[in-house]
C-alpha positions in Angstrom: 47.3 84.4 20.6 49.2 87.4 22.1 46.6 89.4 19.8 43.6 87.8 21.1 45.0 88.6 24.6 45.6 91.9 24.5 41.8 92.8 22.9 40.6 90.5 25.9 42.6 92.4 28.4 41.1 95.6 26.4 37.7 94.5 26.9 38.0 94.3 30.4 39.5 97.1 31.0 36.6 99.4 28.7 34.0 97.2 30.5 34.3 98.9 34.2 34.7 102.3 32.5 31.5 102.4 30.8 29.8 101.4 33.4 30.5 103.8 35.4 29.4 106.5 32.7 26.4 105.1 32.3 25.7 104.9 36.2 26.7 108.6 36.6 24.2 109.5 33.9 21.8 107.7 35.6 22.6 109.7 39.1 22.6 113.0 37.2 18.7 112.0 35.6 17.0 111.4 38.7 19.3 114.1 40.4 17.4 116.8 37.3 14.0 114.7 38.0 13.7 115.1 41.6 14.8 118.8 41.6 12.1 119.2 38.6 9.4 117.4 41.0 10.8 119.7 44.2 10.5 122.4 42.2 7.3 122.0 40.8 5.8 121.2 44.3 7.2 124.2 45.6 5.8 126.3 42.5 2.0 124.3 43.1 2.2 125.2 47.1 3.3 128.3 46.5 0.2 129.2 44.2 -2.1 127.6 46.1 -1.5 129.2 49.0 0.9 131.7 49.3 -1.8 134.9 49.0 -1.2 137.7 46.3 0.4 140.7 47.7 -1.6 144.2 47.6 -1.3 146.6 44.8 1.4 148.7 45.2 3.4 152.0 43.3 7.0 151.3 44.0 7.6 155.2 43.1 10.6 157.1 45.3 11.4 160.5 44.5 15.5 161.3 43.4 17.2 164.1 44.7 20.4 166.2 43.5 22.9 167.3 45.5 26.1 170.1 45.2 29.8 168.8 45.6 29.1 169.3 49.1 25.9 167.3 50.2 23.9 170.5 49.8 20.2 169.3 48.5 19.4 171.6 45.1 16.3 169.7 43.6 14.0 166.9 43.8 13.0 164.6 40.8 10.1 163.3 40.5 6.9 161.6 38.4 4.5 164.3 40.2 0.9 164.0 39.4 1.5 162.4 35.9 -0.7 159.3 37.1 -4.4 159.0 36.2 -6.2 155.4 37.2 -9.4 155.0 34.4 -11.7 151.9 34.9 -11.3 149.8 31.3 -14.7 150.6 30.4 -13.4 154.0 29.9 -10.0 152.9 27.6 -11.2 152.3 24.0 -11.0 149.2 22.7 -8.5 150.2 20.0 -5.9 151.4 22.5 -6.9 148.3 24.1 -6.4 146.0 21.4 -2.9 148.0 20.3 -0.9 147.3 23.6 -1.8 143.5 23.6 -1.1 143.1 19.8 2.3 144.6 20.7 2.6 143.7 24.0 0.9 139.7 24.3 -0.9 138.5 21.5 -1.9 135.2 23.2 -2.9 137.3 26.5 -6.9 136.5 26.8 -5.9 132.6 26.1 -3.1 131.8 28.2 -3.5 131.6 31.9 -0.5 133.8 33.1 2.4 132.1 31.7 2.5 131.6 27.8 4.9 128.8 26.6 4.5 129.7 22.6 5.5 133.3 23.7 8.5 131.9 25.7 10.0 129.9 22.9 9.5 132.6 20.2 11.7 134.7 22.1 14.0 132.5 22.7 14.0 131.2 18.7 14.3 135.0 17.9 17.3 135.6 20.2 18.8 132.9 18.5 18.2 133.9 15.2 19.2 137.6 16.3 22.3 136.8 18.3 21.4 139.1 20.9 18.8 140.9 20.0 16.6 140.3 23.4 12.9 139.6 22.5 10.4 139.9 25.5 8.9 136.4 26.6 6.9 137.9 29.1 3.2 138.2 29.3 1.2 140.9 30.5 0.3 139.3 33.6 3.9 138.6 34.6 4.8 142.3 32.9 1.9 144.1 35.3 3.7 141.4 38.8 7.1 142.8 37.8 6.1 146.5 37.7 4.0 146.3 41.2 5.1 143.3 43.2 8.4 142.4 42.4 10.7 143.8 40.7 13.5 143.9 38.6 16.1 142.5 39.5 17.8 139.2 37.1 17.7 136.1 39.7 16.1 133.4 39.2 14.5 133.9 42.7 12.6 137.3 41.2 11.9 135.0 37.8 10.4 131.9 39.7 8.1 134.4 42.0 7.2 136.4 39.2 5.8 133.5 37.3 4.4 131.9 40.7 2.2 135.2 41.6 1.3 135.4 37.8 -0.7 132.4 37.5 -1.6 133.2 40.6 -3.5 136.8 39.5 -4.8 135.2 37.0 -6.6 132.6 39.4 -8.3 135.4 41.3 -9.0 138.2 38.5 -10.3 138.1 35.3 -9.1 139.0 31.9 -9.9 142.7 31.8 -9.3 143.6 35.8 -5.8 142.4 34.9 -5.6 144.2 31.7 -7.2 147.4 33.6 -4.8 147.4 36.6 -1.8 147.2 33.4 -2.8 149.6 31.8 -2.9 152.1 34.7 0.6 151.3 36.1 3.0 150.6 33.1 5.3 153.9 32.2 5.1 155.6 29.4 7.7 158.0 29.8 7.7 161.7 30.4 6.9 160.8 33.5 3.5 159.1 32.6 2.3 156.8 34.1 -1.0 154.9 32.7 -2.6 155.3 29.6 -4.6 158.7 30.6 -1.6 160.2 31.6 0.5 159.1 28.5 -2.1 160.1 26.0 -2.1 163.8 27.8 1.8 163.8 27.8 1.8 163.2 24.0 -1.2 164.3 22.6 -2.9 166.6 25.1 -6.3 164.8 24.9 -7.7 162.0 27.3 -7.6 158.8 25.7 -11.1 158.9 24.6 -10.1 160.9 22.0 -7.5 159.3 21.0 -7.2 157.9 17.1 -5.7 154.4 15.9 -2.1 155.9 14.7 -2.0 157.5 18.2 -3.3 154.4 20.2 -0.7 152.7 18.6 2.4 155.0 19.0 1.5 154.6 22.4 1.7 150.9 22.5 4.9 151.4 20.9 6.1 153.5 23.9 6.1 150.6 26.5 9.3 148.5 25.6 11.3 151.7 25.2 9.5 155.3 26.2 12.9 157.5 25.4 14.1 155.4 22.5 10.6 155.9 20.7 10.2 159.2 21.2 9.2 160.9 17.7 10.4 164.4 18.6 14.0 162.8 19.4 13.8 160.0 17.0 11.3 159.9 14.4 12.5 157.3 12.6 12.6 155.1 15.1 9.1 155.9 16.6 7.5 155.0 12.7 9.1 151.8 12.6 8.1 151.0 16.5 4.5 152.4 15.7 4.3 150.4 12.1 5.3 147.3 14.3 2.0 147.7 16.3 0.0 148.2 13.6 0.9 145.3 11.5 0.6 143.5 14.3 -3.3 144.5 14.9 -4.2 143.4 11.5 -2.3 140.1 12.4 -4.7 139.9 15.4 -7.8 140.6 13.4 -8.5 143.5 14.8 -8.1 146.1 12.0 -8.0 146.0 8.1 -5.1 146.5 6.3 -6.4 149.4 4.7 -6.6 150.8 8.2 -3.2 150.1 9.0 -1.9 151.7 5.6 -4.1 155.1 6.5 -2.6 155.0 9.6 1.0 154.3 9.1 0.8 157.5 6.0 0.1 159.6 9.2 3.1 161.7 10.7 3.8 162.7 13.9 4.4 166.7 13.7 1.2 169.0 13.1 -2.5 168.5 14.2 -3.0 165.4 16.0 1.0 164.8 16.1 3.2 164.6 19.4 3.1 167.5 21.7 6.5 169.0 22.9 7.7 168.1 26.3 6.5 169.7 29.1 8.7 168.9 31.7 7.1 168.1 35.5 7.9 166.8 39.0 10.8 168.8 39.5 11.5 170.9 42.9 14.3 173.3 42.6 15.8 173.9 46.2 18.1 176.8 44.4 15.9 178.5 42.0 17.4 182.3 42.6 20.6 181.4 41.6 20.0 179.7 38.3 20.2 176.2 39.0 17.3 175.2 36.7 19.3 174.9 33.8 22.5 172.7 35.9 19.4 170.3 37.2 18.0 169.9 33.7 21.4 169.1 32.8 22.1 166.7 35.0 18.5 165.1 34.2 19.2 164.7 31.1 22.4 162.9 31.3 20.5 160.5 34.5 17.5 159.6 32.0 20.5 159.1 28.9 22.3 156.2 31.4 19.6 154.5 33.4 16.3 155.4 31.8 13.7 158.2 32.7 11.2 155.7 35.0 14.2 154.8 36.9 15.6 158.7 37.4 11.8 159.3 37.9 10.4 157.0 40.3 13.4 155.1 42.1 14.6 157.3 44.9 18.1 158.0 43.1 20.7 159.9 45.6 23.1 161.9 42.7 25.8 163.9 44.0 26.6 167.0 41.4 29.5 168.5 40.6 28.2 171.7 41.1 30.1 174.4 43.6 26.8 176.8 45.3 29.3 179.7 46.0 30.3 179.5 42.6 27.2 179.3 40.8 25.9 182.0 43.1 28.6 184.6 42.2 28.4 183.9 38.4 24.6 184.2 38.4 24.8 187.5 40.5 27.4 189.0 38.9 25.7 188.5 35.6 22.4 189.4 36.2 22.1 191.6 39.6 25.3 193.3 38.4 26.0 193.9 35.0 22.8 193.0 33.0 20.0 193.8 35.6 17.6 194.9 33.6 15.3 192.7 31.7 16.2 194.6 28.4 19.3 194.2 29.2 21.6 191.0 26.7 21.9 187.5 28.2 24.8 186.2 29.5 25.7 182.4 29.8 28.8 181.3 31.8 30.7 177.9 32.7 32.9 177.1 35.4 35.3 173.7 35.2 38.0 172.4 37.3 41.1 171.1 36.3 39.3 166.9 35.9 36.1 168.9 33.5 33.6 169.0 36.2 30.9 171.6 36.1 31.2 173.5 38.7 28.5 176.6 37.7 27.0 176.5 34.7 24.6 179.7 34.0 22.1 178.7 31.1 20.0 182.2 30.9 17.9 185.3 33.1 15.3 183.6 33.9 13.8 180.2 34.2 10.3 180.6 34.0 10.2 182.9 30.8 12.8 180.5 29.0 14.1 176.9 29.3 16.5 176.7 26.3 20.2 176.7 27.7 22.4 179.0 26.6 25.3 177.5 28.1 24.9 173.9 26.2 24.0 175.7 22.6 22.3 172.9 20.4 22.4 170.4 23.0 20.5 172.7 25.6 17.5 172.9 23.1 19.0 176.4 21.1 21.6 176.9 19.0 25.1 177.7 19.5 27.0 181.1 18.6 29.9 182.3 16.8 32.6 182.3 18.6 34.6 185.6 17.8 37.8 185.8 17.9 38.0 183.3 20.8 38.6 180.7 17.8 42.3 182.3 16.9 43.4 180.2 19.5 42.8 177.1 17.6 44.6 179.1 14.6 47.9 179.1 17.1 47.3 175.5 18.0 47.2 174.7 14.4 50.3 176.4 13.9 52.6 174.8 16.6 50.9 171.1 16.1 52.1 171.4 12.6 55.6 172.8 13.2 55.2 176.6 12.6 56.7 179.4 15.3 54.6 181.8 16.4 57.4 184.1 15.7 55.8 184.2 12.1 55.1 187.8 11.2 53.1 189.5 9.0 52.0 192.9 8.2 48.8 194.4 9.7 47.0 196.4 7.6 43.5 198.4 8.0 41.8 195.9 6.0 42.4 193.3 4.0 41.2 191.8 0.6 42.0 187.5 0.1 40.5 186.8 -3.8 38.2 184.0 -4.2 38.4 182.8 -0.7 34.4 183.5 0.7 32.5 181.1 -1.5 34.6 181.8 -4.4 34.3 185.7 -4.3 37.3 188.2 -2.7 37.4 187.8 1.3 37.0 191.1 3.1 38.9 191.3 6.4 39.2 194.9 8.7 40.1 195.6 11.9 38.7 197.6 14.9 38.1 201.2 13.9 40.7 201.0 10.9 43.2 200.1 12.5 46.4 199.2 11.2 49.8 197.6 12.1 53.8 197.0 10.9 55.1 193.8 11.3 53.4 191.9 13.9 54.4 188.6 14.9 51.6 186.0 16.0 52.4 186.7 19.6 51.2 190.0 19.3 48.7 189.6 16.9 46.9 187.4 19.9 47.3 189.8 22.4 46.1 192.7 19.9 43.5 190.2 18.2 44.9 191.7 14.8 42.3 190.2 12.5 44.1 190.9 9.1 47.4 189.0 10.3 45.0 186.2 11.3 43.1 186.2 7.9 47.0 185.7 6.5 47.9 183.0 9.0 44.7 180.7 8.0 45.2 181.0 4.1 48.8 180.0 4.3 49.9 177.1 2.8 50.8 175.6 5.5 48.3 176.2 8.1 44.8 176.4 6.2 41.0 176.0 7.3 40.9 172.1 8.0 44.1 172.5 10.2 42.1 174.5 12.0 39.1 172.7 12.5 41.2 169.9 13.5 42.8 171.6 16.1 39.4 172.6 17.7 38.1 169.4 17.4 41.2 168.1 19.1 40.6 170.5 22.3 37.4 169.4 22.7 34.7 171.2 20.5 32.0 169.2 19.1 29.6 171.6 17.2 29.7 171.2 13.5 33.0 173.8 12.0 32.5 175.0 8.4 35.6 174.7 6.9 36.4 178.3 5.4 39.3 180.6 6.3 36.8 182.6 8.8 36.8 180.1 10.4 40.2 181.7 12.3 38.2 184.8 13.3 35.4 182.6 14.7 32.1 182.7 12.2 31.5 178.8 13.5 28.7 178.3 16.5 30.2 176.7 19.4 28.3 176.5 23.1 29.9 178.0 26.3 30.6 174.7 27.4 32.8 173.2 24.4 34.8 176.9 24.2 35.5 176.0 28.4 36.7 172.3 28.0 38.7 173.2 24.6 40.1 175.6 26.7 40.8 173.8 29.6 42.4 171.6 27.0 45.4 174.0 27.0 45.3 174.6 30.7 45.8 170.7 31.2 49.1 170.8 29.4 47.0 169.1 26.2 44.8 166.7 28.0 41.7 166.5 26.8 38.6 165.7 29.3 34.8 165.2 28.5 32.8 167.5 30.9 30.8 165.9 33.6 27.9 166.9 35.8 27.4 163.9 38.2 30.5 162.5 40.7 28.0 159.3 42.2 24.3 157.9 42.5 23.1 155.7 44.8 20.0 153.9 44.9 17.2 154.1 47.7 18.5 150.9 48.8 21.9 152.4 49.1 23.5 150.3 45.8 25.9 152.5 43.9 25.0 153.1 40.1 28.1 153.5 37.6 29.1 157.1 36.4 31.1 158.4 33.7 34.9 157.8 35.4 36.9 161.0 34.3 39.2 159.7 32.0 42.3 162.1 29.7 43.2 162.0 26.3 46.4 163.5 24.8 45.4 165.9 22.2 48.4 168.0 22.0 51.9 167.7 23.4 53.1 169.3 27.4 55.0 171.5 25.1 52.5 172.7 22.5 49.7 173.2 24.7 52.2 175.1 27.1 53.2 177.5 24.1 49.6 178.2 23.4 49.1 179.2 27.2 51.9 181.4 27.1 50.6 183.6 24.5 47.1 183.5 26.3 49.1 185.2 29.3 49.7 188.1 27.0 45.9 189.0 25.9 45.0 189.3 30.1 48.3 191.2 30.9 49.1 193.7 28.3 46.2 192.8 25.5 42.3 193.2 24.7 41.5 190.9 28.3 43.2 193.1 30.9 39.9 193.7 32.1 39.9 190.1 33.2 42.9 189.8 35.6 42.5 188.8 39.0 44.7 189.4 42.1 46.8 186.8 43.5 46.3 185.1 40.1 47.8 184.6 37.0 45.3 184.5 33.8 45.3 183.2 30.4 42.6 183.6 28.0 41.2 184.9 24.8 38.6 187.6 24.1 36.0 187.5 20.9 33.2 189.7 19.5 31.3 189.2 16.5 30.4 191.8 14.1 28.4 194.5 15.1 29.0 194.1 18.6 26.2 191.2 18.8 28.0 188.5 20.1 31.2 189.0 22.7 33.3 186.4 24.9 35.8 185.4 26.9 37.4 182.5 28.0 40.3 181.7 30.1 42.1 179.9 33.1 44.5 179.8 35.9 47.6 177.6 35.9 48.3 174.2 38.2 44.5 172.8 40.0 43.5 174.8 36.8 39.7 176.4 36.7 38.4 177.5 33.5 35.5 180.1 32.9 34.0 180.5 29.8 31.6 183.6 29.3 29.8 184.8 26.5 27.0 187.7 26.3 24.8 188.7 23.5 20.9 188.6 22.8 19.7 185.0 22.4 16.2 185.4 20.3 18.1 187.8 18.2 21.5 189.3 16.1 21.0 192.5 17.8 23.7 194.8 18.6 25.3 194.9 22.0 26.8 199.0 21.2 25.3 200.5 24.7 25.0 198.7 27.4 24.4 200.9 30.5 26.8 202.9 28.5 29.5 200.4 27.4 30.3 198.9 23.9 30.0 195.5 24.6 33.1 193.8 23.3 35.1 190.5 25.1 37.4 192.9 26.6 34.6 194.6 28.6 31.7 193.3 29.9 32.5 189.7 29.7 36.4 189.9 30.7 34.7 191.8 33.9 32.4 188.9 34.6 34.5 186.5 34.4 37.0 188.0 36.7 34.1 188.6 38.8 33.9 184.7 39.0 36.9 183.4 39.1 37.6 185.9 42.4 35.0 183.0 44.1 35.9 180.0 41.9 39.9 180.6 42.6 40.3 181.9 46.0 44.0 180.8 46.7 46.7 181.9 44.6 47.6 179.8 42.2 50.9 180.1 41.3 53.0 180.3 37.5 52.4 178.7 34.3 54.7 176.7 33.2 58.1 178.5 31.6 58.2 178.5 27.7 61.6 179.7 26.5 61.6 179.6 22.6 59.5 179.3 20.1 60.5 176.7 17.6 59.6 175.8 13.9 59.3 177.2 10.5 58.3 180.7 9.7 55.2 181.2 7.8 56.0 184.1 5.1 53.0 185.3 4.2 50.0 183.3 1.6 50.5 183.4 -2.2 46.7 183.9 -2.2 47.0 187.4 -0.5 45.4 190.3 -2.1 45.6 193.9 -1.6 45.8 195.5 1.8 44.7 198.8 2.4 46.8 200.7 4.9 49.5 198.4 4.3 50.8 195.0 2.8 48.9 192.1 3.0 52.4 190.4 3.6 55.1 189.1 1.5 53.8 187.4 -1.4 54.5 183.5 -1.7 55.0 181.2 0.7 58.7 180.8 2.2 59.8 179.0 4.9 62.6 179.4 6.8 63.3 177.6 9.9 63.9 179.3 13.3 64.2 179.2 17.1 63.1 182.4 19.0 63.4 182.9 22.7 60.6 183.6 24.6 60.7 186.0 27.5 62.3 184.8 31.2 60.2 182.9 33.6 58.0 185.4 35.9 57.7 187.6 32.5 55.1 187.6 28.9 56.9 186.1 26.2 55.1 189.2 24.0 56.7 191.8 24.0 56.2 194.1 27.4 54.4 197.8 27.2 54.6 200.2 30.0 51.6 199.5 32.5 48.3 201.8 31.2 49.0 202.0 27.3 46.7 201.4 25.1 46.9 198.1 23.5 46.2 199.1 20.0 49.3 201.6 20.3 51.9 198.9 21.6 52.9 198.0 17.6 54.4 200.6 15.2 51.7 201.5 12.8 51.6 200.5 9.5 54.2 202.5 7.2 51.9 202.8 4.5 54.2 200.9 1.9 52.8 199.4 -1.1 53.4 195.8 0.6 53.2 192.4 -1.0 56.3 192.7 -3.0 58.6 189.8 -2.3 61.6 191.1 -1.0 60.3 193.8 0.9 62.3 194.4 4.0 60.3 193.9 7.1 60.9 193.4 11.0 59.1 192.7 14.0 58.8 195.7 16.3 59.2 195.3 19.9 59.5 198.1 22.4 61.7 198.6 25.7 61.0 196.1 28.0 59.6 196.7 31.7 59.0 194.6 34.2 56.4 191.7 34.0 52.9 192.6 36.4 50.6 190.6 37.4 48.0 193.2 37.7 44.4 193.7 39.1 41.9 194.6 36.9 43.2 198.1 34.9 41.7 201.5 36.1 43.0 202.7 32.3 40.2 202.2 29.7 40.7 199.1 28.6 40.6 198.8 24.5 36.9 197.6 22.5 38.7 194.6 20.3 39.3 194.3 17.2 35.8 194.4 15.6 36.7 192.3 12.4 34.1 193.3 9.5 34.3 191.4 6.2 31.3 189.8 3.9 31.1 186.7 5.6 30.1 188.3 9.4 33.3 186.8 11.7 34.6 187.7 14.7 36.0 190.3 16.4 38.9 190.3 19.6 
C-alpha cells in the first residue's frame, strides 16, 4: 500500500510538470508562427510597394597619407569601366558567368530555394567551406543597392528588392546591368573592361577558355589570378567549364579543348598594367612606397575594396626622409642616367618604413629594387654585409670573437665549391698576421672569414640560420660563401636583419601602414607591430659592438655621422658590381640599408664619376647622407660590452694552402676563454691613430709556411689612442676587401 502511494503521489506530482512543457511549447509555436506571418507581411508590403532604388556605383576613391597627415597618392578604379548593351556580350561569356555564377537564374524569380539549400548542404559537408547561395539578381542588389554588410537587416532587403527587380525587369536587362557592374579585378569593372585588363581585346573577341577564366574571376579576382596563381586559376576556370556542359550549353569535347589551353603565350593573360593611381610625390620617388603599400591593402582587404571604397590609410612613411635619400642618390651621387641604381631603406626602431627608394625613375621602370623578388625583380648578393651573420653564428653557438686566424693573400679550402678546391683572395693581395674576428670585421678580411665558416664548429647552415633568425627571408644556398655574401637578399630584409641587432635581438616584420579608415570613418585592422626574440640582449649587443669598429676605424668610416654613433657593415661583390652598406644608431634605433649596382645587368661599378665603387664609398656616403635627416638628435651610446666569452675556434681541418701565409692552424681545437673588450666610450677592436689606413692597422702576414699545428701565433694589436666619434674622414677612405674566388662572393 505504501508502494501504491508513493507512485500515486508521483503521478501527481509529473502531471502539473508536463503540462506546463507542453503549454510552453505551445506559446513558443504560435510565438515562431506569428513572427513568420509578421514577417512575411512585411516582406509582401515591402515588395509591393516599397519602389526599387536607382542604379547606383558605390565607387570612392582611397587616399595615402605620410606619418604626418601629408596626402601622397590617390587609389583608384579610374576609367577601367565600360557599360555594353547584352546584345553586344556573346552568348558564351554569357552562358559561362551563369553556369558558374546561377545555374537556375532564367527560372527562378529572384530568390532560388534549390540554390539556398545546396549551399547550405555543401557547407555542411565542407565544414566551413562557404558556398554562395546567392542568385544573380540578389548578387547584382548587393553590389549596387545595398551592400555588404552581414545583418540580417541587409539579408531581408537584399532578397526584398530582388524579387522585386525581377518584377519590373526581365531576364536579360538584369543579366545586362550584372554584367556591367560586378568587379573583376585589376580594377575592372564589367565584362568589357575585364576582357581588356586580361586579354587586351573587347569581349567580342573573346574565345570559350577566356570567357570562362573570366567567369572564374568573380568569386575571387586576386585569388584566380593565373600570373600569381596558375594553378589555382585552371582549377577555378575547369570548374566553369564543367559546369557549361552541365548546363547544356557546350560539348564535352569543347570543354576538353578548352581546358588543354594555358594561360601564358598568344591568347593567354596579359601582365598587369596598373591604373587609377595619382602620385601627389612623384619627384621624390614615392611610386615605388605607394605600390608597396597597395599591395599589402589589396593582400588584407581585397583589391575592389582598396579600389573603390574611399579607404583613409595612414603610411609609415617620413617625406623629409624619403626626400633626402632620393636626392642624395640620384641628384647627388648618381645623376646621370648612365649612372648605377641605387636602392635605399629607412626603419625605425618598431620596423616601420620610413623611406624606401625602389629605383631612378618611375616611368622607365616599375620593378623595386628595394623589395628584390617581392618588388617584381630579383634580389642581389649581398657582399660582405652577410659576415655579420657569420659573427652571429659564432656567439649564438658559444664561440668568442676573440678566435684568430691567419690572413693570408688568398686562400685555397679543397672540395668545398661543389666539390672542387674553394678559391678565396682578398682586396689587391692583401694579406694579414693573426687577426682576431674583431678585426677581421672591421678590415672585412675575406680569407679569415672563408676559415671561420668551414670550422667545425660554425659551418654554412649555422649561418643561414642565423640570417634567417634576424629577419631574412630570400632563399640562402647553403655553401661556405655563403659568409662572404654570394646569396641574393633585398634592401629591405638586409635593414630589418639589421635592425635585428640594433633591437638588442628583437626581431620585427616591417610594416608600411600605421591605420585605415573607411569612408564612413570605421577603422579597418592592421598588422599590430609585434617582437620576437631571435638572439639574446647579450649576443645581439656583442654583434653591435663589433659593427662600431667597421664605421670608426674600418672599411665604413665614410659612413659616420656627427653627433652620432654608427654601427654597420660594408659589402661589394666581385668586380665591383654590386656594393652596400647597412647600419644603425643606438637607443630609438634607425636603420638604413643602401645598396648600389646596375639592375638590368652584372656590370662593373670601377669608375663612377671617378670613384671605385665599393660599400666603403659611395654607399657608406649615402647612407650618411640620410641618416643626417632620418637622425637629427644625437643619439647617445650603445650599450657597453666588456668581454667576449666562449670557445676559441682554432682554425678548420679542411684548410688548404694559403698563399702569403697560413691558412691557420690545422685541426680544430678548442679552448675556452674570456677576453675583455675595450672600456665603455671606446671600440672593443683594437684602436689605430685617426687617418691610417685600414688595411695597414694589422701586422702583415710573416710569410711562414702556416698550417702546421703548433705554430706559434698571436693577435697583434697596436698602442691604443683615444676612442672618436668622428665625422665623415677627409683621409681616403680604403676600397674593401674585393674577395675573388670561383664561386663570385663578396667583397667588404
Amino acid at each position: 500500500m505504501a508502494s501504491r502511494s508513493r507512485r500515486g503521489d508521483d503521478e501527481h506530482v509529473g502531471r502539473p510538470r508536463r503540462g506546463f512543457v507542453r503549454r510552453l511549447i505551445r506559446r513558443l509555436v504560435l510565438t515562431g508562427l506569428v513572427f513568420l506571418v509578421v514577417l512575411v507581411g512585411v516582406g509582401y508590403l515591402y515588395v509591393r510597394f516599397a519602389p526599387v532604388p536607382p542604379d547606383r556605383f558605390p565607387v570612392q576613391t582611397s587616399f595615402l597619407f605620410d606619418a604626418k597627415g601629408q596626402r601622397i597618392a590617390a587609389i583608384s578604379a579610374g576609367e577601367n569601366r565600360e557599360v555594353l548593351p547584352i546584345a553586344d556580350i556573346p552568348v558564351v561569356l554569357r552562358s559561362a558567368v551563369v553556369a558558374a555564377e546561377d545555374r537556375r537564374f532564367y527560372k527562378h524569380r529572384g530568390l532560388d530555394p534549390l540554390g539556398i539549400a545546396r549551399a547550405l548542404w555543401q557547407d555542411v559537408r565542407h565544414s566551413g567551406r562557404r558556398q554562395g547561395g546567392s542568385t544573380i539578381t540578389q548578387q547584382y542588389v548587393k553590389n549596387v543597392y545595398v551592400g555588404r554588410d552581414a545583418t540580417m537587416a541587409r539579408k531581408f532587403k537584399e532578397a526584398a528588392i530582388a524579387v522585386k527587380l525581377e518584377q519590373k525587369l526581365s531576364k536579360d536587362e538584369i543579366l545586362e546591368r550584372y554584367l556591367n557592374t560586378i568587379y573583376f579585378g585589376r580594377g575592372a569593372y564589367g565584362v568589357q573592361a575585364a576582357s581588356r585588363a586580361y586579354f587586351g581585346v573587347g569581349v567580342s573577341k573573346l574565345n570559350l577558355p577566356q570567357a570562362a577564366y573570366l567567369a572564374a574571376l568573380i568569386r575571387s579576382p586576386e585569388r584566380t589570378d593565373a600570373l600569381k596563381a596558375p594553378d589555382v586559376a585552371k582549377r577555378r576556370r575547369d570548374s566553369v567549364l564543367t559546369a557549361m556542359v552541365a548546363t547544356g550549353t557546350i560539348t564535352q569535347s569543347q570543354a576538353d579543348a578548352a581546358m588543354a589551353s594555358g594561360f601564358v603565350g598568344e591568347g593567354g593573360v596579359r601582365p598587369r598594367n596598373i591604373r587609377g593611381t595619382i602620385y601627389d610625390q612623384p619627384t621624390i620617388g614615392t611610386q615605388w612606397f605607394v605600390e608597396a603599400v597597395r599591395k599589402e591593402l589589396v593582400t588584407r582587404y581585397g583589391e575592389q575594396v582598396v579600389q573603390t571604397q574611399g579607404l583613409k590609410v595612414r603610411t609609415s612613411l617620413d617625406i623629409a626622409v624619403q626626400k633626402r635619400a632620393y636626392d642624395a642618390a640620384y641628384r647627388e651621387l648618381l645623376p646621370d642616367a648612365t649612372d648605377p641604381s641605387a636602392a635605399v631603406v629607412v626603419l625605425d626602431h618598431q620596423a616601420r618604413v620610413k623611406a624606401l627608394v625602389g629605383g631612378r625613375s618611375w616611368a622607365n621602370s616599375k620593378v623595386n629594387l628595394a623589395l628584390g623578388t617581392d618588388g617584381g625583380g630579383e634580389g642581389r648578393p649581398a657582399g660582405s654585409t652577410f659576415k655579420t651573420f657569420v659573427l652571429a653564428a659564432m656567439v649564438r653557438n658559444g664561440y668568442s670573437l676573440e678566435s684568430a686566424f691567419r690572413g693570408p693573400s688568398s686562400l685555397t679550402i679543397p672540395s668545398e665549391d661543389g666539390g672542387v678546391d674553394w678559391v678565396v683572395r682578398n682586396t689587391n693581395g692583401d694579406s694579414y698576421g693573426t687577426t682576431n674576428m674583431i678585426d677581421a670585421t672591421r678590415l672585412s678580411i675575406n680569407t679569415i672569414f672563408a676559415q671561420a665558416v668551414t670550422s667545425d664548429g660554425v659551418g654554412p647552415d649555422r649561418v643561414a640560420e642565423a640570417a634567417e633568425l634576424a629577419g631574412v627571408r630570400s632563399e640562402l644556398v647553403h655553401v661556405p660563401s655563403i659568409a662572404l655574401g654570394t646569396s641574393t637578399v633585398s634592401p629591405l630584409e638586409m635593414a630589418n636583419a639589421y635592425l635585428t641587432f640594433a633591437n638588442h635581438g628583437m626581431r620585427r616584420t616591417p610594416t608600411f601602414v600605421l591605420s585605415v579608415t573607411t569612408a564612413d570613418g570605421r577603422s579597418l585592422p592592421v598588422d599590430e607591430p609585434t617582437a620576437v626574440e631571435a638572439f639574446s640582449v647579450e649576443e645581439a649587443d656583442t654583434i653591435t659592438n663589433v659593427l662600431r669598429g667597421v664605421v670608426s676605424k674600418g672599411t665604413g668610416r665614410a659612413a659616420a655621422v656627427a653627433g652620432s654613433e654608427i654601427a654597420g657593415k660594408t659589402g661589394t661583390t666581385n668586380d665591383y658590381r654590386d656594393a652596400w652598406f647597412v647600419g644603425y644608431t643606438p637607443k630609438e634605433c634607425c636603420v638604413t640599408a643602401v645598396w648600389m649596382g646596375f639592375p638590368d645587368a652584372q656590370r662593373t661599378m670601377s669608375n663612377v664619376h671617378g670613384v671605385r665603387v665599393s660599400g666603403g664609398t659611395l654607399p657608406a656616403r649615402l647612407f650618411a647622407k640620410v641618416m643626417t635627416v632620418a637622425v637629427p638628435k644625437r643619439t647617445g651610446a650603445f650599450a657597453t660590452v666588456k668581454s667576449y666569452p666562449g670557445d676559441l675556434l682554432q682554425g678548420s681541418n679542411r684548410a688548404g694552402s694559403g698563399s702569403s701565409g697560413s691558412s691557420g692552424s690545422s685541426g680544430s681545437v678548442r679552448k675556452r676563454r674570456t677576453t675583455t673588450a675595450a672600456a665603455s666610450g671606446s671600440d672593443s677592436v683594437p684602436p689605430v691613430s685617426v687617418g691610417a689606413d685600414a688595411v695597414e692597422t694589422v701586422v702583415p702576414d710573416d710569410g711562414g709556411s702556416g698550417g702546421s699545428s703548433g705554430s706559434a701565433e698571436t693577435v697583434v694589436v697596436p698602442p691604443p689612442v683615444p676612442d672618436v666619434i668622428a665625422t665623415a674622414p677627409t683621409v681616403p677612405v680604403p676600397a674593401g676587401d674585393a674577395a675573388v674566388s670561383s664561386v663570385g662572393e663578396g667583397q667588404g
